[in-house]
Residue frames as a rotation matrix with the C-alpha (Angstrom) as fourth column:
UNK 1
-0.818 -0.426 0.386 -139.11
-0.278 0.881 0.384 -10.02
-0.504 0.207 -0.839 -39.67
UNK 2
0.110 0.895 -0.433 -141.61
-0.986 0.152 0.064 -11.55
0.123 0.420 0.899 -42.50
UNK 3
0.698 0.472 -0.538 -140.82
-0.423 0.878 0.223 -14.83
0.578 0.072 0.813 -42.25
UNK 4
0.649 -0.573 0.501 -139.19
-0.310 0.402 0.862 -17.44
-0.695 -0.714 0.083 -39.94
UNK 5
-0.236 -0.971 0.023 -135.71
-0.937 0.234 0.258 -18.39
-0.256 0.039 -0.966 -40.13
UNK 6
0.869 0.047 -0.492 -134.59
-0.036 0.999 0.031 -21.77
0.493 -0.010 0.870 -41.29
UNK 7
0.490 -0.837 0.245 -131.38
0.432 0.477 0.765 -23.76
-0.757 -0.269 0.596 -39.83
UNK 8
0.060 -0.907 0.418 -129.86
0.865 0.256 0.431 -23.21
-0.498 0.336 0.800 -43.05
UNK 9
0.579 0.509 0.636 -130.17
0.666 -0.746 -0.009 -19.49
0.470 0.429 -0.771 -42.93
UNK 10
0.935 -0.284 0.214 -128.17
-0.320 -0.409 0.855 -19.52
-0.155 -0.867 -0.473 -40.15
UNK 11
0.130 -0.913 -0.386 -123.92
-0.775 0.149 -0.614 -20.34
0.618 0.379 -0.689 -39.77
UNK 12
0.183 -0.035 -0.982 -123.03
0.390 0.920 0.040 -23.29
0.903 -0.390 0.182 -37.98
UNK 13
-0.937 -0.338 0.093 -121.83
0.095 -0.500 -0.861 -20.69
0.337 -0.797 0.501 -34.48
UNK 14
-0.656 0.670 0.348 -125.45
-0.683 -0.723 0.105 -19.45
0.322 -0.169 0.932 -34.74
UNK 15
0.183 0.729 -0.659 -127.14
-0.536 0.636 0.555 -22.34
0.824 0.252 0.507 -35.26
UNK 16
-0.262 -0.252 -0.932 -125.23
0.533 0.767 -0.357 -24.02
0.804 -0.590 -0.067 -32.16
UNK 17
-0.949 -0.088 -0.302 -125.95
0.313 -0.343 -0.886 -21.07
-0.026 -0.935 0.353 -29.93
UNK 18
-0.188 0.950 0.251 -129.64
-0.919 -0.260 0.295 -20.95
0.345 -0.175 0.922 -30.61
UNK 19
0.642 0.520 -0.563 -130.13
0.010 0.730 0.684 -24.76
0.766 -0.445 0.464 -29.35
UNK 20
-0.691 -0.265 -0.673 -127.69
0.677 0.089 -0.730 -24.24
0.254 -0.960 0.118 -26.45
UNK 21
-0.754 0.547 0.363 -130.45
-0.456 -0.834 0.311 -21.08
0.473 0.069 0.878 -26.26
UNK 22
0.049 0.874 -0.483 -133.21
-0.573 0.421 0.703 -23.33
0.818 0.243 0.521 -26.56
UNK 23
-0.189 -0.343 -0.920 -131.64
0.352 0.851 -0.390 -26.24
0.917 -0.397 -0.040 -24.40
UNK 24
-0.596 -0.363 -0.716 -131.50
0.779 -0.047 -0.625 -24.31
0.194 -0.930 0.311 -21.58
UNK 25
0.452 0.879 -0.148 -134.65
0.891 -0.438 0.119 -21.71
0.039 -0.186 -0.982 -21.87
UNK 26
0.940 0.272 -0.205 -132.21
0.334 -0.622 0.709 -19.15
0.066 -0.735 -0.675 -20.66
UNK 27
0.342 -0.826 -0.448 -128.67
0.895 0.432 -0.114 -18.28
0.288 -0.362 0.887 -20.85
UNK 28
0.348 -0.318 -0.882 -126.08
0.497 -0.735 0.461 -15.07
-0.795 -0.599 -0.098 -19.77
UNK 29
0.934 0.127 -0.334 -125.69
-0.216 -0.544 -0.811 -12.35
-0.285 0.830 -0.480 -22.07
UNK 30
0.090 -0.974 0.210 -121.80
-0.847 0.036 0.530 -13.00
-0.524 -0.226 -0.821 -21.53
UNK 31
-0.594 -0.031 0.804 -121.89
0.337 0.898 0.284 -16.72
-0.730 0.439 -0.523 -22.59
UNK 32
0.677 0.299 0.673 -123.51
0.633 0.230 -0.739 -15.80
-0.375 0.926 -0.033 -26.17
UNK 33
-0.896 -0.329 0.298 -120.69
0.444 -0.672 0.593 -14.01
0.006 0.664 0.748 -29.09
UNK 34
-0.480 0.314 -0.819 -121.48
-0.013 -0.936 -0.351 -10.66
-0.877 -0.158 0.453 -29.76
UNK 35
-0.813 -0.071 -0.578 -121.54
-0.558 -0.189 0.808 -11.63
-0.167 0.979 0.114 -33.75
UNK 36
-0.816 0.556 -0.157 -124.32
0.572 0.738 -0.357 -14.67
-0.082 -0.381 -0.921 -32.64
UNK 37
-0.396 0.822 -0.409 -126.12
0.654 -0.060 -0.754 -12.68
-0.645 -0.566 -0.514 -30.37
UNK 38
-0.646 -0.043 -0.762 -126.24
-0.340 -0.878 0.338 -9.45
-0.683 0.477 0.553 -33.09
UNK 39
-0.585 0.528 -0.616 -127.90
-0.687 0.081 0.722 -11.50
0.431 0.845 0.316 -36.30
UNK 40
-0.772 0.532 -0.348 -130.23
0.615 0.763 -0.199 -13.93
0.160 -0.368 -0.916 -33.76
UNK 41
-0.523 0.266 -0.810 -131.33
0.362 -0.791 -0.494 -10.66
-0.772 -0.551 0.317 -32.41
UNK 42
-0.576 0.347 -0.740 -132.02
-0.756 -0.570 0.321 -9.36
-0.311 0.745 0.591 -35.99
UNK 43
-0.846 0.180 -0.502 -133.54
-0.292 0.632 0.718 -12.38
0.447 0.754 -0.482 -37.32
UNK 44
0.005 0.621 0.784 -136.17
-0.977 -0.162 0.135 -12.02
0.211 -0.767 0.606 -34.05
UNK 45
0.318 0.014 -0.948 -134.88
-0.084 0.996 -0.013 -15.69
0.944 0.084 0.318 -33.34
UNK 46
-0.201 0.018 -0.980 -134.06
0.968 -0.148 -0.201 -14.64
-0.148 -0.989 0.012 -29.14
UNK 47
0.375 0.221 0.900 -134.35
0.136 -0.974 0.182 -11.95
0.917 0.054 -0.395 -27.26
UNK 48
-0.672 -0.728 0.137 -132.70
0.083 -0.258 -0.963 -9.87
0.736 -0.636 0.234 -24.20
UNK 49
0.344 0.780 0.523 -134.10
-0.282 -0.446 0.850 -9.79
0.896 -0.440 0.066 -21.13
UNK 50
0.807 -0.455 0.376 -132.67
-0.342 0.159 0.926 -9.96
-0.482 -0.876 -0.027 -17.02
UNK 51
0.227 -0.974 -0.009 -129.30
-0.854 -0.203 0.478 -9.42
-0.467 -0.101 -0.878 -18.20
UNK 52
-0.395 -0.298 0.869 -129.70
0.064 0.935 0.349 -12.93
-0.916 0.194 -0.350 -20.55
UNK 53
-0.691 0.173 -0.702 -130.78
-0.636 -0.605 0.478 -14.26
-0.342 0.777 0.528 -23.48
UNK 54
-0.366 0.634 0.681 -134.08
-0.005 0.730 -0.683 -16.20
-0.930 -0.254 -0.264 -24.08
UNK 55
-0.932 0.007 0.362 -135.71
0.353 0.250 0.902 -17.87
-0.084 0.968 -0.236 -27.32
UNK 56
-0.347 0.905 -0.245 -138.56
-0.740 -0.425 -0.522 -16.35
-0.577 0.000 0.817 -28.56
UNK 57
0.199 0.617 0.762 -141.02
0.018 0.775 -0.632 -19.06
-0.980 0.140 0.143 -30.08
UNK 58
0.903 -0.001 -0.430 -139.53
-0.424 0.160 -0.891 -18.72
0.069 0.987 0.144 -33.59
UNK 59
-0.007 -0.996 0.086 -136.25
-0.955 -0.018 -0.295 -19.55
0.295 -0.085 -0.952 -32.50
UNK 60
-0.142 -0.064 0.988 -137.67
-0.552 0.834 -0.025 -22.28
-0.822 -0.549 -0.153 -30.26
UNK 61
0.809 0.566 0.158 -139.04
-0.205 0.525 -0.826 -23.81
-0.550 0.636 0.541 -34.22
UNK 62
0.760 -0.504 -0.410 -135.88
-0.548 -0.159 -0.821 -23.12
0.349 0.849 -0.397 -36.10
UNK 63
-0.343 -0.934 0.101 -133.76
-0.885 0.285 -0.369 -24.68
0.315 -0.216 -0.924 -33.60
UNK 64
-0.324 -0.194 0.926 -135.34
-0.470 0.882 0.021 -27.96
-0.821 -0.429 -0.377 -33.43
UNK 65
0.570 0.502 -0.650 -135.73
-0.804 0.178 -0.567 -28.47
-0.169 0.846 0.505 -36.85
């Protein structure tokens, strides 16, 4: 990744499941789409980790813009 995401890089699906992401610090891999979690993942806006999925400090910027 060279640069951070914006909001309006993102589709409106994505953009709602990185701040439920965010909202909650923490969620189940299960409770993010696959199509979501796939380009958040690429865009290094979360990451996987104990079976969930957690914002990585760019994400935590892009979703409260």
């Amino acid at each position: 990744m060279e640069k951070i995401a914006r909001g309006s890089d993102l589709t409106a699906p994505e953009l709602r499941t990185l701040r439920a992401i965010v909202a909650h610090s923490f969620v189940s891999r299960g409770a993010v789409g696959q199509l979501e979690r796939t380009n958040l993942l690429a865009l290094g806006l979360i990451h996987c980790a104990m079976g969930g999925v957690m914002p990585t400090p760019a994400g935590k910027i892009v979703a409260r813009m």
